[in-house]
PDB file of N, CA, C and O in Angstrom:
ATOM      1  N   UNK A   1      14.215 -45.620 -12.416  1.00  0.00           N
ATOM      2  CA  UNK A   1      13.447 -46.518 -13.242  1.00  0.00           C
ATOM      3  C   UNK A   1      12.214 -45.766 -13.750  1.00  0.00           C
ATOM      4  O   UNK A   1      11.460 -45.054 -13.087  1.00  0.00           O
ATOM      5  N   UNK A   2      12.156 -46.054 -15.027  1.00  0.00           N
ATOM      6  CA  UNK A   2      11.057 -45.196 -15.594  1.00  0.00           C
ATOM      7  C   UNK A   2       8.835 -46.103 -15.590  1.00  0.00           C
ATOM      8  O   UNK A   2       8.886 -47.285 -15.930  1.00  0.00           O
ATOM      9  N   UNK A   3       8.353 -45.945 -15.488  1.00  0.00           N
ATOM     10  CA  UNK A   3       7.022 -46.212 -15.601  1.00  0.00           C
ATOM     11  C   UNK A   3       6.156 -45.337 -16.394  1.00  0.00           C
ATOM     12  O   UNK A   3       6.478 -44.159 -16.550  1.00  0.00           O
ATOM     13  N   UNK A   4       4.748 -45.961 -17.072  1.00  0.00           N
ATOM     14  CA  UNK A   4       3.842 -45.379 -17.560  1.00  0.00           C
ATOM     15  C   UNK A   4       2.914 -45.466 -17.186  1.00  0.00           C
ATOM     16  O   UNK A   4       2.442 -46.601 -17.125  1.00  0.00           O
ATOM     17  N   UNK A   5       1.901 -44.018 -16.596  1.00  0.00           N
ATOM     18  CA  UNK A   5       0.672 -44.756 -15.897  1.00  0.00           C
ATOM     19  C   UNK A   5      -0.335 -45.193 -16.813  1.00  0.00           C
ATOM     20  O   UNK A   5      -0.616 -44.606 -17.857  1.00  0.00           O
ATOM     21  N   UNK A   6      -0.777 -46.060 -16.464  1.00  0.00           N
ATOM     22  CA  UNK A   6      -1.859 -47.045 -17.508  1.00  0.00           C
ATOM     23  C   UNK A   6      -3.599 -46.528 -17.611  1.00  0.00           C
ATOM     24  O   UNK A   6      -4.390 -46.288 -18.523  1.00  0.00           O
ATOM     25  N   UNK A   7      -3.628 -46.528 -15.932  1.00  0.00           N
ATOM     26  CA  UNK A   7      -5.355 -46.297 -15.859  1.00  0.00           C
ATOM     27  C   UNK A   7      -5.487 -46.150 -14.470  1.00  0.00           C
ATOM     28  O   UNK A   7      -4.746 -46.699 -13.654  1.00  0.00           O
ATOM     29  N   UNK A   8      -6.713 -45.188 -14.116  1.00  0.00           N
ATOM     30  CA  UNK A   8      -6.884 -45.652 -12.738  1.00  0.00           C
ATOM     31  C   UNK A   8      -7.196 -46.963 -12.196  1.00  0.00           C
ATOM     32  O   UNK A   8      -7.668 -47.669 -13.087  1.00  0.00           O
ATOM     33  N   UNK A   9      -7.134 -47.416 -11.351  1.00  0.00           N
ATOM     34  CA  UNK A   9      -7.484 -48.572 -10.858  1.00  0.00           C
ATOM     35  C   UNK A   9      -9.032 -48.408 -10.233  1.00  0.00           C
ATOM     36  O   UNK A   9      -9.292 -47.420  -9.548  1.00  0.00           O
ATOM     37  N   UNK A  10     -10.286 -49.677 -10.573  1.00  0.00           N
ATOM     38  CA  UNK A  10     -11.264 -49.532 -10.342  1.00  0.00           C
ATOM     39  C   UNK A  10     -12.190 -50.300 -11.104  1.00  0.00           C
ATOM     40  O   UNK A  10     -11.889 -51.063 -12.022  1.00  0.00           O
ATOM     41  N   UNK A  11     -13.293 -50.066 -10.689  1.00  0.00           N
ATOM     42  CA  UNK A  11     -14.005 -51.139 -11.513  1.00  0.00           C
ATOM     43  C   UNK A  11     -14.758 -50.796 -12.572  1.00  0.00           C
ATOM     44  O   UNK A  11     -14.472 -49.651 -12.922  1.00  0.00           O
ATOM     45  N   UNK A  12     -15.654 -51.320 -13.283  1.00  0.00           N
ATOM     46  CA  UNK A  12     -16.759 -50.732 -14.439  1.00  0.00           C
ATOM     47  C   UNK A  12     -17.628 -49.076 -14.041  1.00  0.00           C
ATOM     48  O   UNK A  12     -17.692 -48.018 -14.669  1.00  0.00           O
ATOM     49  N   UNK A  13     -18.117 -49.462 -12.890  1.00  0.00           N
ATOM     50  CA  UNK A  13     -18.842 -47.954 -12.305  1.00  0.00           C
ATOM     51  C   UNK A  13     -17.832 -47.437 -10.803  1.00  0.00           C
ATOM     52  O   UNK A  13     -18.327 -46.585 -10.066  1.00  0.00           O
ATOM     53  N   UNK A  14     -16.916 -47.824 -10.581  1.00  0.00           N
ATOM     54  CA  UNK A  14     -16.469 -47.004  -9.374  1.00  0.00           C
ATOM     55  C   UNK A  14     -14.756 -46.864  -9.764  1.00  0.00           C
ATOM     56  O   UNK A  14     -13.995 -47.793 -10.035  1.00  0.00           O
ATOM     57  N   UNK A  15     -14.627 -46.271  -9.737  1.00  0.00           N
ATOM     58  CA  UNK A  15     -12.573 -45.794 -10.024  1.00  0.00           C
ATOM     59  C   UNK A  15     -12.060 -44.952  -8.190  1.00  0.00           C
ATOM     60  O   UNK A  15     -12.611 -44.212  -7.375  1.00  0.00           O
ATOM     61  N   UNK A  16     -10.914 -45.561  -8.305  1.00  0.00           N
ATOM     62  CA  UNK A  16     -10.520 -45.425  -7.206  1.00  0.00           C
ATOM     63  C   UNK A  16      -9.320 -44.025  -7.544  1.00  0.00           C
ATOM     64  O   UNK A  16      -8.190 -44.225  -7.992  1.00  0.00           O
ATOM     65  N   UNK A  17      -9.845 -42.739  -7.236  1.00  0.00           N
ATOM     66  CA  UNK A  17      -9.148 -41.254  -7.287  1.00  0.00           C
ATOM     67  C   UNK A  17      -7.448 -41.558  -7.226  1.00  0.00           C
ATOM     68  O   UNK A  17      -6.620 -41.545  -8.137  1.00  0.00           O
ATOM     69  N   UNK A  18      -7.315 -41.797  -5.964  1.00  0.00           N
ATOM     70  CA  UNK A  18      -5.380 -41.811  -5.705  1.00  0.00           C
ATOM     71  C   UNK A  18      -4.736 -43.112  -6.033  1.00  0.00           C
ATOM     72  O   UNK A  18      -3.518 -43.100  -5.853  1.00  0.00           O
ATOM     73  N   UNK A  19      -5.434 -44.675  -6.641  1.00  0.00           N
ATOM     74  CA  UNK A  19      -4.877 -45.154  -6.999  1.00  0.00           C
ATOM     75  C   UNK A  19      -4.814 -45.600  -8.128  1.00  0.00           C
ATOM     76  O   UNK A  19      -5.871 -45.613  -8.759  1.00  0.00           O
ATOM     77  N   UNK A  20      -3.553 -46.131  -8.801  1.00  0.00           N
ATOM     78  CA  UNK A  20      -3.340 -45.897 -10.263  1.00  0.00           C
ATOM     79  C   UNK A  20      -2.448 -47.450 -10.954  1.00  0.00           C
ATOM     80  O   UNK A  20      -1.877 -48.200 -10.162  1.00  0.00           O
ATOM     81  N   UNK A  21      -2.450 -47.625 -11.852  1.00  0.00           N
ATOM     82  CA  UNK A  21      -2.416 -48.985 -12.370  1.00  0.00           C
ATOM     83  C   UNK A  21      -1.047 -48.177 -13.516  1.00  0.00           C
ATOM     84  O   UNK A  21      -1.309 -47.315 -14.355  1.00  0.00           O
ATOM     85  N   UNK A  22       0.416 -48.761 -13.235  1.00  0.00           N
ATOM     86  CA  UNK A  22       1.142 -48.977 -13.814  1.00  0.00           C
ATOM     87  C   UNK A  22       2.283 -49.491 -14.433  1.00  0.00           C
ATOM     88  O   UNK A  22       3.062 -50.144 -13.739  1.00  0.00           O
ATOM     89  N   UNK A  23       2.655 -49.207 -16.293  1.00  0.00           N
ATOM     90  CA  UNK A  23       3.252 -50.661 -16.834  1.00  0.00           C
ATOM     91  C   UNK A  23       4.948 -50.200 -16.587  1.00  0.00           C
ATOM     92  O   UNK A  23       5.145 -49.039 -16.945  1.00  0.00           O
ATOM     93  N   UNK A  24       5.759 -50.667 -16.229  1.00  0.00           N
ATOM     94  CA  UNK A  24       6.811 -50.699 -16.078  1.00  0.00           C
ATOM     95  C   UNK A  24       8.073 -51.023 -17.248  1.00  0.00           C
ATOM     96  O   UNK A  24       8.471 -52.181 -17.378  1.00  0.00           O
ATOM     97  N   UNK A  25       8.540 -50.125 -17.912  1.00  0.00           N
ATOM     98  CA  UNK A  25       9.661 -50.624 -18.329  1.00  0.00           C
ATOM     99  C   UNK A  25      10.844 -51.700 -18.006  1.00  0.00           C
ATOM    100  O   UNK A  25      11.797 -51.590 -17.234  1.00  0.00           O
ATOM    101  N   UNK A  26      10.387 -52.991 -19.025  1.00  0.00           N
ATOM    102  CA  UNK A  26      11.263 -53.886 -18.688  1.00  0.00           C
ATOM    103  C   UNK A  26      10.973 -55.405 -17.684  1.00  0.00           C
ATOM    104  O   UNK A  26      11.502 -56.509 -17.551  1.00  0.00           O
ATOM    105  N   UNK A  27       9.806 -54.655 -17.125  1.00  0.00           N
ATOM    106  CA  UNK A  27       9.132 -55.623 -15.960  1.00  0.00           C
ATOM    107  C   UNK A  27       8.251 -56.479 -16.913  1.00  0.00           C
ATOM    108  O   UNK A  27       7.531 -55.766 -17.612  1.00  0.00           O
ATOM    109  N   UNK A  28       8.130 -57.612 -17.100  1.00  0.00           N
ATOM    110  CA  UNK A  28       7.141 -58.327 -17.685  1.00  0.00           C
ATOM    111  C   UNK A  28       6.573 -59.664 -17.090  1.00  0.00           C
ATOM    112  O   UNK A  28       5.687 -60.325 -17.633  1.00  0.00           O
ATOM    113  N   UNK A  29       7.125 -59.945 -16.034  1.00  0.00           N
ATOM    114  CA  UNK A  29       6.000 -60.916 -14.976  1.00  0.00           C
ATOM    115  C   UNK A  29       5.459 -60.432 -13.861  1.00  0.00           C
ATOM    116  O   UNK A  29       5.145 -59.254 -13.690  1.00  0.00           O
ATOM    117  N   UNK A  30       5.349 -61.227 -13.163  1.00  0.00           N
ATOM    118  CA  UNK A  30       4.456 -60.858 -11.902  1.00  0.00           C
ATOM    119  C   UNK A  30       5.127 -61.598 -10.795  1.00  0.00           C
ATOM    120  O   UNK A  30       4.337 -62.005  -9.943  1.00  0.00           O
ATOM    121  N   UNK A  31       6.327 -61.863 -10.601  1.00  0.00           N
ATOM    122  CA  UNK A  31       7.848 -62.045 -10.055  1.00  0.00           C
ATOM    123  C   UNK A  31       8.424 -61.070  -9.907  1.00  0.00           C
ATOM    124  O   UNK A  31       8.951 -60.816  -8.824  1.00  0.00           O
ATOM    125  N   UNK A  32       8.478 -60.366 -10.802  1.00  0.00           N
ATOM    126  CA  UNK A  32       9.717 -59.256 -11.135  1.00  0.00           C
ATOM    127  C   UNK A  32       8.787 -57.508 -10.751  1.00  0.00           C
ATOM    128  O   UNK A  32       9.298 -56.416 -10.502  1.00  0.00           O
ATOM    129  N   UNK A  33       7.522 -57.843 -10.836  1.00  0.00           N
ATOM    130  CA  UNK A  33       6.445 -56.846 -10.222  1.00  0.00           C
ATOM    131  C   UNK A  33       6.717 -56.910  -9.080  1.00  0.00           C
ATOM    132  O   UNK A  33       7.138 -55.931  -8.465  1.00  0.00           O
ATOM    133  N   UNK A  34       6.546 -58.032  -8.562  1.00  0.00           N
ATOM    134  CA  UNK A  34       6.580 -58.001  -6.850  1.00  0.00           C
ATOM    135  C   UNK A  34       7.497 -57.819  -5.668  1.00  0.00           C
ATOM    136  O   UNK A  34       7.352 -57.723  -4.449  1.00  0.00           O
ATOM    137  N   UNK A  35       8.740 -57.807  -6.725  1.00  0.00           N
ATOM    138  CA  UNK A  35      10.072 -57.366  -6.103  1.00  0.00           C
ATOM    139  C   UNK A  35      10.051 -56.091  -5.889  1.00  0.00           C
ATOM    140  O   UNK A  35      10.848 -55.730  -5.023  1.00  0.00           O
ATOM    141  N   UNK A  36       9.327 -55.151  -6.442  1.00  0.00           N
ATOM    142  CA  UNK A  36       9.263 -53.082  -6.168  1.00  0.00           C
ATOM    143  C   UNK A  36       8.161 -52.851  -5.340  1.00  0.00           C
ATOM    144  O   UNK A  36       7.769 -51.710  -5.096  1.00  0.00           O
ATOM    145  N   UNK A  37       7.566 -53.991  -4.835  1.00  0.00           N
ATOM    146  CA  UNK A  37       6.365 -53.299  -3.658  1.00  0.00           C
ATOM    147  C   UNK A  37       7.300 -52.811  -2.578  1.00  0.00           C
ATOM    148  O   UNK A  37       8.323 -53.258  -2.060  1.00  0.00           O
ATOM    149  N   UNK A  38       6.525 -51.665  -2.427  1.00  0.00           N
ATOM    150  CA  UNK A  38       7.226 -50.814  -1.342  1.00  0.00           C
ATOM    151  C   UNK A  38       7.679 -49.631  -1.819  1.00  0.00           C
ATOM    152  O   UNK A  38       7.586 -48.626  -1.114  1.00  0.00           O
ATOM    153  N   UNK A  39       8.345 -49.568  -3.337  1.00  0.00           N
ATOM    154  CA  UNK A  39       8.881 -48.735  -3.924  1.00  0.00           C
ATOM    155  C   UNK A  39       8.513 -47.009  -3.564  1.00  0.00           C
ATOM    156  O   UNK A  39       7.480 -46.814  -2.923  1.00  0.00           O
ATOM    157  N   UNK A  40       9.286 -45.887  -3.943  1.00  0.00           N
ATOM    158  CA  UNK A  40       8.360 -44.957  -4.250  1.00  0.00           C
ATOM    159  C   UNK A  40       8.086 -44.573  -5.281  1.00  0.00           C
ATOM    160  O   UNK A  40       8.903 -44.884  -6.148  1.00  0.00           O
ATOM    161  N   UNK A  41       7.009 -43.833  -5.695  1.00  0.00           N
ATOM    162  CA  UNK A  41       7.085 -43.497  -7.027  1.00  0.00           C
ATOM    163  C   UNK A  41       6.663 -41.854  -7.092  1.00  0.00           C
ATOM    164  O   UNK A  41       6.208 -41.302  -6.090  1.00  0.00           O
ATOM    165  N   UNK A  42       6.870 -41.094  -8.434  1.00  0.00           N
ATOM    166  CA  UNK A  42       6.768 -39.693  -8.588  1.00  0.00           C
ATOM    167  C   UNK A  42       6.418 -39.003  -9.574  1.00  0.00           C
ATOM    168  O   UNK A  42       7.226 -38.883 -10.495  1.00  0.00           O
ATOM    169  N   UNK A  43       5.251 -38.424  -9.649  1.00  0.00           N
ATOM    170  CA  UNK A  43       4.815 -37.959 -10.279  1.00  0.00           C
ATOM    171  C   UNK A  43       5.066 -36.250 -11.056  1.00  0.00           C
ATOM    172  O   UNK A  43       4.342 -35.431 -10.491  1.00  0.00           O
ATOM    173  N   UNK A  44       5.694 -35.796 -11.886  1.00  0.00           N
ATOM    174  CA  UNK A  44       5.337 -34.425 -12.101  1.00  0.00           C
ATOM    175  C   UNK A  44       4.838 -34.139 -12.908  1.00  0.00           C
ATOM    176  O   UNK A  44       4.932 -34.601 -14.045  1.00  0.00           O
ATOM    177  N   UNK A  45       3.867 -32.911 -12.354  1.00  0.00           N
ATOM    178  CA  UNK A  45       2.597 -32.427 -13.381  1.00  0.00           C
ATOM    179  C   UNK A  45       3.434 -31.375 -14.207  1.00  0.00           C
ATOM    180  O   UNK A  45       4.475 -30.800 -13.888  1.00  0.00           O
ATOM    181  N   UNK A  46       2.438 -31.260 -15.734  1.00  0.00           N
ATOM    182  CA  UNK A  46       2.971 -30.566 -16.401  1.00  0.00           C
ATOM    183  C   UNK A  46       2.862 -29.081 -15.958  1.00  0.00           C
ATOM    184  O   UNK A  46       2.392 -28.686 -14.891  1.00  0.00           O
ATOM    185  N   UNK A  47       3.463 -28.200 -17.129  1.00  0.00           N
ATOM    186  CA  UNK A  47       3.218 -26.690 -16.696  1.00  0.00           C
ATOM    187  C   UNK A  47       4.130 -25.760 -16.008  1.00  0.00           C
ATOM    188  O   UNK A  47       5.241 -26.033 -15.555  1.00  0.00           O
ATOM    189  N   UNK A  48       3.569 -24.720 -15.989  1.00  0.00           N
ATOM    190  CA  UNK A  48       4.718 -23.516 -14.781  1.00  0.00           C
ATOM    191  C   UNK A  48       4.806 -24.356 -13.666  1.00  0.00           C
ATOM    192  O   UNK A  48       5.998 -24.619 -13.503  1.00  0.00           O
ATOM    193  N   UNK A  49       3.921 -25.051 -12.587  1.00  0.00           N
ATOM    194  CA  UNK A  49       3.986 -25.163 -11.189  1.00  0.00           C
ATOM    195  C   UNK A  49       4.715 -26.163 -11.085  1.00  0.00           C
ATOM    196  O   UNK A  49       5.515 -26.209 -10.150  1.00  0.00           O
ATOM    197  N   UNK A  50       4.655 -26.893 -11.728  1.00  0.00           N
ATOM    198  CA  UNK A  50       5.395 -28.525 -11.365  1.00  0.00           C
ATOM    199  C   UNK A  50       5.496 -29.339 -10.039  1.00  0.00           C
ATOM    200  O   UNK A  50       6.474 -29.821  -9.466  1.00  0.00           O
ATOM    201  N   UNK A  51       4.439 -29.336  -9.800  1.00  0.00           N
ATOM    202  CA  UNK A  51       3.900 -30.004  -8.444  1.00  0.00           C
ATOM    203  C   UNK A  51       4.249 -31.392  -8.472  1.00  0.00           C
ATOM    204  O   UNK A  51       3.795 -32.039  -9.416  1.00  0.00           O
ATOM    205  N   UNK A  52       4.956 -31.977  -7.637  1.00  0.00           N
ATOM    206  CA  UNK A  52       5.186 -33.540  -7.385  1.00  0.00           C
ATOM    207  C   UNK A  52       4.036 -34.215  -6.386  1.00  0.00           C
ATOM    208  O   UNK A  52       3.935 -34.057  -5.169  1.00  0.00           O
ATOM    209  N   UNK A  53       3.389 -34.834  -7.071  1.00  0.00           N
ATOM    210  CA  UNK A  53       2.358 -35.747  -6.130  1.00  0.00           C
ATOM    211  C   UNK A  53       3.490 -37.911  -6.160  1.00  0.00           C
ATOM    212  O   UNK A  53       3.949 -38.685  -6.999  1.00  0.00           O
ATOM    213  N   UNK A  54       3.340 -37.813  -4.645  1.00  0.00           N
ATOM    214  CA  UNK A  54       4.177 -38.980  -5.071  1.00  0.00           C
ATOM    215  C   UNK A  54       3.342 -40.407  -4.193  1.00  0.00           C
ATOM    216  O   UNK A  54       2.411 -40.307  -3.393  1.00  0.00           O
ATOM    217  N   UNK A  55       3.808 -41.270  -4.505  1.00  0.00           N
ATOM    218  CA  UNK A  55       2.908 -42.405  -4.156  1.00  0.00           C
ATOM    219  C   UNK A  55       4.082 -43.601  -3.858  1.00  0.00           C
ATOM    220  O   UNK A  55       5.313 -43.630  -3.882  1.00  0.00           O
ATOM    221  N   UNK A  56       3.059 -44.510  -3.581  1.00  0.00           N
ATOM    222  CA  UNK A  56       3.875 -45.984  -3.234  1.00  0.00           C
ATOM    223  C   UNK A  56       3.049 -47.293  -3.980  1.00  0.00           C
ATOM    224  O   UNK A  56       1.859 -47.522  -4.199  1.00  0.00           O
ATOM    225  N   UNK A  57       4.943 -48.373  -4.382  1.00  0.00           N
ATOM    226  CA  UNK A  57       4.109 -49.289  -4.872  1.00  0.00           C
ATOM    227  C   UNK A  57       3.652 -50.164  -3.887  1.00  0.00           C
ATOM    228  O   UNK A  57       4.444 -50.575  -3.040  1.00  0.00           O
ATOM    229  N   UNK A  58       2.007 -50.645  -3.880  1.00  0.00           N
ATOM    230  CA  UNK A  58       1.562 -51.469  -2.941  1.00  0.00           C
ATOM    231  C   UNK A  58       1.812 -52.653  -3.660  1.00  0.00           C
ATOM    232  O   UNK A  58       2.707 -53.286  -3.100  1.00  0.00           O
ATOM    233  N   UNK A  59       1.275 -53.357  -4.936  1.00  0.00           N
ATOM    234  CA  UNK A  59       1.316 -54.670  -5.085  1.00  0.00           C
ATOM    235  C   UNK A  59       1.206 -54.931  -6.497  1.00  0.00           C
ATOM    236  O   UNK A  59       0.719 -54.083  -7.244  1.00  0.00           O
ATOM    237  N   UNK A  60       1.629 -56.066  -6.927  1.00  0.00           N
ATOM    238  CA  UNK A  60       1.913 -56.054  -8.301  1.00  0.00           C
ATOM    239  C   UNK A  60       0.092 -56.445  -9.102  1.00  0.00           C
ATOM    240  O   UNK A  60      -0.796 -56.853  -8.354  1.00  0.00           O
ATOM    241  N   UNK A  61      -0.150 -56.263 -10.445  1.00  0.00           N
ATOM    242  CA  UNK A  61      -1.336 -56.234 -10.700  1.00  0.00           C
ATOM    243  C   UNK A  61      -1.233 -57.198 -12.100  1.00  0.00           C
ATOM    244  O   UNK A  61      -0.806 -56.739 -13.160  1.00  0.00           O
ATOM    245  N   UNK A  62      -1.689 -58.599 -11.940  1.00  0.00           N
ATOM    246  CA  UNK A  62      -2.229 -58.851 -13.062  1.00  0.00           C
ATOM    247  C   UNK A  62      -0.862 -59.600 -13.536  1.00  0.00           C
ATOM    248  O   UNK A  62       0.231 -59.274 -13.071  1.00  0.00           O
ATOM    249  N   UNK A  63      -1.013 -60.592 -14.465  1.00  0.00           N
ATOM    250  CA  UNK A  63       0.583 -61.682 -14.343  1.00  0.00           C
ATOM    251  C   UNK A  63       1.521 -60.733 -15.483  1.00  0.00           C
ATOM    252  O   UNK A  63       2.730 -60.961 -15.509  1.00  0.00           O
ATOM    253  N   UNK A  64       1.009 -59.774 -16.331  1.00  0.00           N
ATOM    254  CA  UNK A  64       1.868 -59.218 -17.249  1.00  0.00           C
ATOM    255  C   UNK A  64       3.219 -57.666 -16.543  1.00  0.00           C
ATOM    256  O   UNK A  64       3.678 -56.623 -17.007  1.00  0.00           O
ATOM    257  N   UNK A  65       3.313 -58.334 -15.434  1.00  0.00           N
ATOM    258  CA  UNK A  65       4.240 -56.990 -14.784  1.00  0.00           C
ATOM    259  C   UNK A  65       3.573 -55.351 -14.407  1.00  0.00           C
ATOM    260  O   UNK A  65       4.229 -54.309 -14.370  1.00  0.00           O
ATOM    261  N   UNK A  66       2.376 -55.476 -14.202  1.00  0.00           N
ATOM    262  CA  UNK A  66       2.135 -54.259 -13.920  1.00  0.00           C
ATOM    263  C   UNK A  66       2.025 -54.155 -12.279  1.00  0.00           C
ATOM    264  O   UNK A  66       1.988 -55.101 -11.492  1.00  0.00           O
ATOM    265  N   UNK A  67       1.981 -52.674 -11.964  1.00  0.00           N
ATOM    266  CA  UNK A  67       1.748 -52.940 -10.349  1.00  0.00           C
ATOM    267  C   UNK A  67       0.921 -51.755 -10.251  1.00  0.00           C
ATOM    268  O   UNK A  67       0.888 -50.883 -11.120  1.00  0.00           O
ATOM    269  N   UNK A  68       0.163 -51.739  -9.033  1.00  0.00           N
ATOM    270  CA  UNK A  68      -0.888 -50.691  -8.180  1.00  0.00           C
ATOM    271  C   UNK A  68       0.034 -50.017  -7.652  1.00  0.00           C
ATOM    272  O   UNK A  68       1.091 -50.546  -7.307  1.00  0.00           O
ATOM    273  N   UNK A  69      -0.240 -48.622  -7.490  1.00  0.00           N
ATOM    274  CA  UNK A  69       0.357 -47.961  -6.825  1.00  0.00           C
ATOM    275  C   UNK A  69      -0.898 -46.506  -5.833  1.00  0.00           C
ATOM    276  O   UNK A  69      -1.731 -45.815  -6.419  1.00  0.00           O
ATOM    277  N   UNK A  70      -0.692 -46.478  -4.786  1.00  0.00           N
ATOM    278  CA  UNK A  70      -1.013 -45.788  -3.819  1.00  0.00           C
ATOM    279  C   UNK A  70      -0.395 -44.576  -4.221  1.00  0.00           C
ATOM    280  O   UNK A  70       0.765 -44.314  -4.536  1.00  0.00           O
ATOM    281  N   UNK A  71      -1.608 -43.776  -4.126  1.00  0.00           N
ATOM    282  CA  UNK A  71      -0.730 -41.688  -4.518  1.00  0.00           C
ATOM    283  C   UNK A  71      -1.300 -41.311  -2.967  1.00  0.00           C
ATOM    284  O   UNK A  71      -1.991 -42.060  -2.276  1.00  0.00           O
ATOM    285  N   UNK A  72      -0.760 -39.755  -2.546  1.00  0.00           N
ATOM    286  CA  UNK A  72      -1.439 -39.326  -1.404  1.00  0.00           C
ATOM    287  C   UNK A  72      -2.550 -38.520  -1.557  1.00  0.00           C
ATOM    288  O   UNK A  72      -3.224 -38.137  -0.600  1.00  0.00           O
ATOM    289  N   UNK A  73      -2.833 -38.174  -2.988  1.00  0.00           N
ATOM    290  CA  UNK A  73      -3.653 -37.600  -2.993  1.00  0.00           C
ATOM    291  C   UNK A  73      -4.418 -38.096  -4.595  1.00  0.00           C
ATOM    292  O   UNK A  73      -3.961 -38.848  -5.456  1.00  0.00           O
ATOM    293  N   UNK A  74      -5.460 -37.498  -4.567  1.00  0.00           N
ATOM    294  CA  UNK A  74      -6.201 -37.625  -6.187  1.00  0.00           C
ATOM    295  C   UNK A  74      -5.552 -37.665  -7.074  1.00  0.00           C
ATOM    296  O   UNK A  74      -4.591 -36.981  -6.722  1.00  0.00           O
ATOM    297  N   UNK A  75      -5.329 -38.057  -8.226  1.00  0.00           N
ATOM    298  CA  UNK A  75      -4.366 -38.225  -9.362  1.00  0.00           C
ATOM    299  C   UNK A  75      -5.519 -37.622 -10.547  1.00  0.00           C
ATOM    300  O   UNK A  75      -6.453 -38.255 -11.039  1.00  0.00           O
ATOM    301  N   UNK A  76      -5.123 -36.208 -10.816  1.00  0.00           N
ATOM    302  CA  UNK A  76      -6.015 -36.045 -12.368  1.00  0.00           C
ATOM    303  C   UNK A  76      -5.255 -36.633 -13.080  1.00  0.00           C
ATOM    304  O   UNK A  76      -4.069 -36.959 -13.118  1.00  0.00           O
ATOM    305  N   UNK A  77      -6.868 -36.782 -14.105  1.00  0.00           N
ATOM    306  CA  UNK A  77      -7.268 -37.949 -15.838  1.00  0.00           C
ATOM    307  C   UNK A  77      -5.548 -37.503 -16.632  1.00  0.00           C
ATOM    308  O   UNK A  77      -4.883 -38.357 -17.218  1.00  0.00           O
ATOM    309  N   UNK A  78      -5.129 -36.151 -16.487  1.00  0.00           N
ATOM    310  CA  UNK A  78      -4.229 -35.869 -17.528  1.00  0.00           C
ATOM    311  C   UNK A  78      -2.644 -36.832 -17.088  1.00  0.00           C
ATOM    312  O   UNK A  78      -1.773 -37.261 -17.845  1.00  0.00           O
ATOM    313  N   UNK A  79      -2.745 -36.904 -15.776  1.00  0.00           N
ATOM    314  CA  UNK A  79      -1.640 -38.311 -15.446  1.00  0.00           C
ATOM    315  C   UNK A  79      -1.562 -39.565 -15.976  1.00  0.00           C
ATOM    316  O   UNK A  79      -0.830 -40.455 -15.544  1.00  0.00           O
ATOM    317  N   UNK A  80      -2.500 -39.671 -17.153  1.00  0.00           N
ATOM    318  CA  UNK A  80      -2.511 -40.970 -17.745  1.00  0.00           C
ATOM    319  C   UNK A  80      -1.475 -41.000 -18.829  1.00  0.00           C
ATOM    320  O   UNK A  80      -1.065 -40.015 -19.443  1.00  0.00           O
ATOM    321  N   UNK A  81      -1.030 -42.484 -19.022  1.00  0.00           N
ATOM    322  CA  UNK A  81       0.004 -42.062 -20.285  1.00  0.00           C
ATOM    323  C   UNK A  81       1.067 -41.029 -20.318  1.00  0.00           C
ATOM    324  O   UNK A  81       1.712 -40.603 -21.276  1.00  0.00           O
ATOM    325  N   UNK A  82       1.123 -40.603 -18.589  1.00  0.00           N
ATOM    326  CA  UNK A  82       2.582 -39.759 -18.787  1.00  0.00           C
ATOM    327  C   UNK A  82       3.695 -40.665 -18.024  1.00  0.00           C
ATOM    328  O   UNK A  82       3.692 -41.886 -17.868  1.00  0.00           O
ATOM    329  N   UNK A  83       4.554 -39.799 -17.639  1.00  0.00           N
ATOM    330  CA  UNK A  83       6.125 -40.803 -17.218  1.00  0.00           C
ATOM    331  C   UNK A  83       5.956 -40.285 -15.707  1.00  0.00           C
ATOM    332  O   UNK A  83       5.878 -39.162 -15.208  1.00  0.00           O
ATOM    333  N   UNK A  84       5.934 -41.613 -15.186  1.00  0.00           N
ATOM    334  CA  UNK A  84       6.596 -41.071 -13.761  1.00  0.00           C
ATOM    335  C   UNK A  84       7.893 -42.423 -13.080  1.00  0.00           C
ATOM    336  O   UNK A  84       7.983 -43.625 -13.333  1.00  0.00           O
ATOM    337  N   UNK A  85       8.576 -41.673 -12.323  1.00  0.00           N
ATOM    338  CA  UNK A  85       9.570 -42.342 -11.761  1.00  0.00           C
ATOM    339  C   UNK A  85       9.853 -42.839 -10.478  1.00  0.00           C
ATOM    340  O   UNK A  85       9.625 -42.210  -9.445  1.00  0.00           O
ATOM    341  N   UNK A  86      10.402 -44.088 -10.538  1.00  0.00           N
ATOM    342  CA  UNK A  86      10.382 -45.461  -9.380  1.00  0.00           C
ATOM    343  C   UNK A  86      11.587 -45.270  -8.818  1.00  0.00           C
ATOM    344  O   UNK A  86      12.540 -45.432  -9.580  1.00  0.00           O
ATOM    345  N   UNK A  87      11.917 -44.855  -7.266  1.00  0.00           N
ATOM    346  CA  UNK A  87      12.438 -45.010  -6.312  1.00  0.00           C
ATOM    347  C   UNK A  87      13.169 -46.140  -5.348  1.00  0.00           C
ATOM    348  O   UNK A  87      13.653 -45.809  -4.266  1.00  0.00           O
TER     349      UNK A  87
END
């Protein structure tokens, strides 16, 4: 299953590093969000190295189908608006 990450998750002055706010292909309530908590999800960075940073979905976000997802580590700005994939 494919996803787009949206934004970090966070507030006006504080953003939360490893977790990340994303929209799901196809998912459009907050029913159908809440059925992939637990999920995994996977990230690969661009470039020669292609490092997989991977995360989990914790909980769905907001009634339009999006969900939070938990990374293990920091997620750089350039992970926005790319593709990562649901487990």
């Amino acid at each position: 299953m494919e996803a787009v990450i949206v934004n970090f998750r966070g507030s006006y002055k504080r953003k939360s590093g490893n977790q990340m706010i994303l929209q799901i292909n196809g998912v459009d309530s907050k029913e159908k969000a809440a059925k992939l908590v637990g999920k995994s999800v996977t990230w690969t960075s661009p470039g020669a190295e292609k490092k997989e940073l991977k995360g989990k979905v914790s909980a769905a976000h907001g009634n339009s189908g999006a969900v939070r997802v938990i990374f293990s580590t920091g997620m750089p700005g350039q992970s926005i608006g790319q593709q990562v994939k649901i487990e």
